[in-house]
N, C-alpha and C positions, 0 to 999 in steps of 0.2 A: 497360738495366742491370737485373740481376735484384734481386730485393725481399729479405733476408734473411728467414731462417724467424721471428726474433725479430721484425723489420716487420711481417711479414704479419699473425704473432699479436695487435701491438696493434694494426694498421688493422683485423681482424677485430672486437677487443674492442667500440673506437670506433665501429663501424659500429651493432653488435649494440646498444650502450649506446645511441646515438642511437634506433634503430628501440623499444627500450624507456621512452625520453621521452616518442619521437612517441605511441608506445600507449597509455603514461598520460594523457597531454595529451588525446586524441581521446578517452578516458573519462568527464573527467573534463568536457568541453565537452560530450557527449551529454548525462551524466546532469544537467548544468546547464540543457541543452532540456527535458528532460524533468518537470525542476521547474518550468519556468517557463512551461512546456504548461498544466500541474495546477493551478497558481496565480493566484486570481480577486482583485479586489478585496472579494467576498462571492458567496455560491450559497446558493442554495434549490431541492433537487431532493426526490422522490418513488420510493420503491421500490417493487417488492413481495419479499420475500425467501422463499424457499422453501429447508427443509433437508428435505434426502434419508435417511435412514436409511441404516446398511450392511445392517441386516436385511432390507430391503425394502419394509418398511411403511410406508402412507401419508406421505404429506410433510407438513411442519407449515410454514402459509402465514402468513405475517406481513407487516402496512405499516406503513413508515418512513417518515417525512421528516427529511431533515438538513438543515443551513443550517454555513457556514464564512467567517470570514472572513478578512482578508489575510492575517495572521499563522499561518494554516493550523488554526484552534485548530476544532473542530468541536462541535456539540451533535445527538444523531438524538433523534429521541421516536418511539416506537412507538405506531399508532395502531389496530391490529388484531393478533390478535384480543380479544377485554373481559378476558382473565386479564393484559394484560399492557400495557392499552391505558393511558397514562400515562407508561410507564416512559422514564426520559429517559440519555442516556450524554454527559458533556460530557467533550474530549481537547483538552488542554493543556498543552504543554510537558512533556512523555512523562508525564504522569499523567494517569488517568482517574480521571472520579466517576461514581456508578452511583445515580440516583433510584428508587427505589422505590414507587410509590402506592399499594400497600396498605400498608407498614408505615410511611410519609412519612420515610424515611431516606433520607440520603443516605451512601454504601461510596466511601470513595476506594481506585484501586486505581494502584499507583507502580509503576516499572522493570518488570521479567522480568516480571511476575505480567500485565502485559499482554498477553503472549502466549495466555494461556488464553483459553477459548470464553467467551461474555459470558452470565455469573450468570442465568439466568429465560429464557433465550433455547438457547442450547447452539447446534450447528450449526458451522461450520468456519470461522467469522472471529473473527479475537481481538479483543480492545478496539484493539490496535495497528491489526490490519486497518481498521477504518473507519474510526478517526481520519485526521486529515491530517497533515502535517509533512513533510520535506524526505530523497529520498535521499541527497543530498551529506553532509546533516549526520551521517548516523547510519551508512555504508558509506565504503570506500575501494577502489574500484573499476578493476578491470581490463579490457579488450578481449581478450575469449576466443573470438572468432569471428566473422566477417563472410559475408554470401551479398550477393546484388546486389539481396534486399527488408528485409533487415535486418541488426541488429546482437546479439551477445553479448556480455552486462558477468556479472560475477563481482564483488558486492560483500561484501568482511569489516568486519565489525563494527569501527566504531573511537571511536564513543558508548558509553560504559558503560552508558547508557541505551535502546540500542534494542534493540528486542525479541528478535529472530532471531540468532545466530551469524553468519551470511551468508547472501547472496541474489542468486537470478541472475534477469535479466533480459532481454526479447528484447526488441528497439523498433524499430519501424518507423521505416526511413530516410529516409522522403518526410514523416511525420508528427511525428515525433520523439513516437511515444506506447507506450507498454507495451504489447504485444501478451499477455505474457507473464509470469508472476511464480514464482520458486520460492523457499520457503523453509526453512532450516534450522536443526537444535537439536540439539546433543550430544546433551542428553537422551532426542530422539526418534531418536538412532540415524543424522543428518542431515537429508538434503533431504526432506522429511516430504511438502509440501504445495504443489500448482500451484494457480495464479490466471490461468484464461483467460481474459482480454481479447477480444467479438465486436462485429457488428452494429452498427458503429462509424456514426454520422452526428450532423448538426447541432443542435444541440439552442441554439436562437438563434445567442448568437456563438461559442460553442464546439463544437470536437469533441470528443465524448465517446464510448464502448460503454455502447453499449443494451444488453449482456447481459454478464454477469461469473461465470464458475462458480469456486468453490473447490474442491479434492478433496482428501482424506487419502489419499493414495497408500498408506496401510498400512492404514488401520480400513474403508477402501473406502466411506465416506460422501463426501456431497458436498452442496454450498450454494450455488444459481442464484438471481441478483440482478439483475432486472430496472428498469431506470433508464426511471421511466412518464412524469415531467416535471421540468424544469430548466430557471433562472432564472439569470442573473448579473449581478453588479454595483449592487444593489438596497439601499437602507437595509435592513439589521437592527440592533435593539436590543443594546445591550453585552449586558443582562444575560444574554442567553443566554449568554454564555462568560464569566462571572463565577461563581465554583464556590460563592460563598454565594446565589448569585440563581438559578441555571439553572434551579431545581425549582421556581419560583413560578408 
C-alpha cells in the first residue's frame, strides 16, 4: 500500500524532529564531558604567558600562578615581571576582582565588562578567559558537525551573564577535551577570537595542554600560555576566593 503524500510529510517531520532531539541530546551530554573533564576538587598550576603584538615588536613575558577550586571560582597572581608582580585576579560567579599592589586596591569587574583584556596586563585573554566556570551554564549548544577525531558544538548565549554572544567549540572524541575555542561579540563584528588547544599530556592525574595560543583574528595579535606545572586535588585556603580576603 502506498503511503499518502500528507503520510509521507508527517513521517518525514517525525523523523527530522527525532534526529533534532538526538542532536541536542548528544550536545548537551558532550558539553556535560567536557565540564566534567575541566573540573577538579582544587588545582594549583603555573604559567608563563607571553603576548605578541600585531605590530611585531618584542613579546611581553609574564608568570602566573592560579589555584581553583570545586565550585570553579579561581584566584591567578602574577609573579613576573616586578611592575606587576603582586597583582592578583579572583573569578566568582561571573564577577571578577582585580588586586592592585601598588595602589592596594581592589577593581571589581561584573557581567559583559569581563570580556575586555585584563587592566595592567593587555594581551588577548579577557577576565572571562581565565577564570573557570561551566559551558553548560552560560551556552545552549548545538551539534554543528562531526569527523571521525572530533566533534562541532555552536554555543548561544543563554546566561545574561556570560561573556561572548556565542561560541563554537571543537573536542576531541576519545578525550572529551577542547581542542578548540572560538569566540563571538556583535560588538566585534562576531567570531573575533580562536583559542588553540596543543601538546596535550599528563600533568599527575589529569590531562591537560601544555600550550594554549589566543588570536585576534582581526587586530592580528596573539597570546601563547604555556602550563609549566600542575597539582590537583590539594588543600587550599578559602580565603583565596573570598573577594574581601584574596588580596592579603
Amino acid at each position: 500500500m502506498m503511503m499518502s503524500k500528507k503520510s509521507l510529510s508527517l513521517a518525514v517531520a517525525i523523523i527530522l524532529s527525532l534526529s533534532f532531539v538526538e542532536a541536542e541530546e548528544t550536545a548537551l551530554s558532550i558539553v556535560r564531558k567536557v565540564d566534567a573533564n575541566e573540573k577538579n576538587a582544587s588545582s594549583r598550576m603555573e604559567f608563563t604567558m607571553s603576548i605578541k603584538p600585531a605590530d611585531g615588536s618584542e613579546p611581553r613575558v609574564f608568570s602566573l600562578r592560579a589555584l581553583e577550586n570545586a565550585d570553579g571560582d579561581s584566584m591567578i597572581e602574577f609573579s613576573a615581571p616586578k611592575t606587576v608582580r603582586g597583582m592578583r585576579i579572583l573569578s566568582r560567579e561571573k564577577n571578577s576582582w582585580v588586586f592592585f599592589p601598588s595602589t592596594g586596591r581592589v577593581r571589581k569587574i561584573g557581567g559583559s565588562s569581563r570580556s575586555g583584556s585584563v587592566q595592567g596586563i593587555g594581551g588577548d585573554f579577557s577576565y572571562d578567559d581565565l577564570g573557570g566556570g561551566s559551558w553548560e551554564e552560560d551556552y545552549e549548544f548545538t551539534l554543528t558537525g562531526a569527523s571521525a577525531a572530533t566533534w562541532e558544538l555552536e554555543g548561544k548565549r543563554k546566561s545574561p551573564d556570560a561573556a561572548y554572544d556565542a561560541v563554537r567549540l571543537t573536542v576531541d572524541r576519545s578525550t572529551f577535551l577542547v581542542v578548540k575555542a572560538s569566540f563571538s561579540l556583535a560588538k566585534e563584528g562576531g567570531y573575533y577570537k580562536e583559542l588553540d588547544f596543543s601538546d596535550f599530556r599528563d600533568f599527575g592525574s589529569r590531562r591537560r595542554a601544555g600550550k594554549m595560543v589566543m588570536r585576534n583574528v582581526r587586530k592580528g595579535s596573539s597570546t601563547e600560555v604555556r602550563l609549566d606545572k600542575a597539582e590537583f586535588d590539594m588543600p587550599i585556603e578559602d580565603r583565596y576566593f573570598d573577594p574581601a580576603r584574596f588580596n592579603q
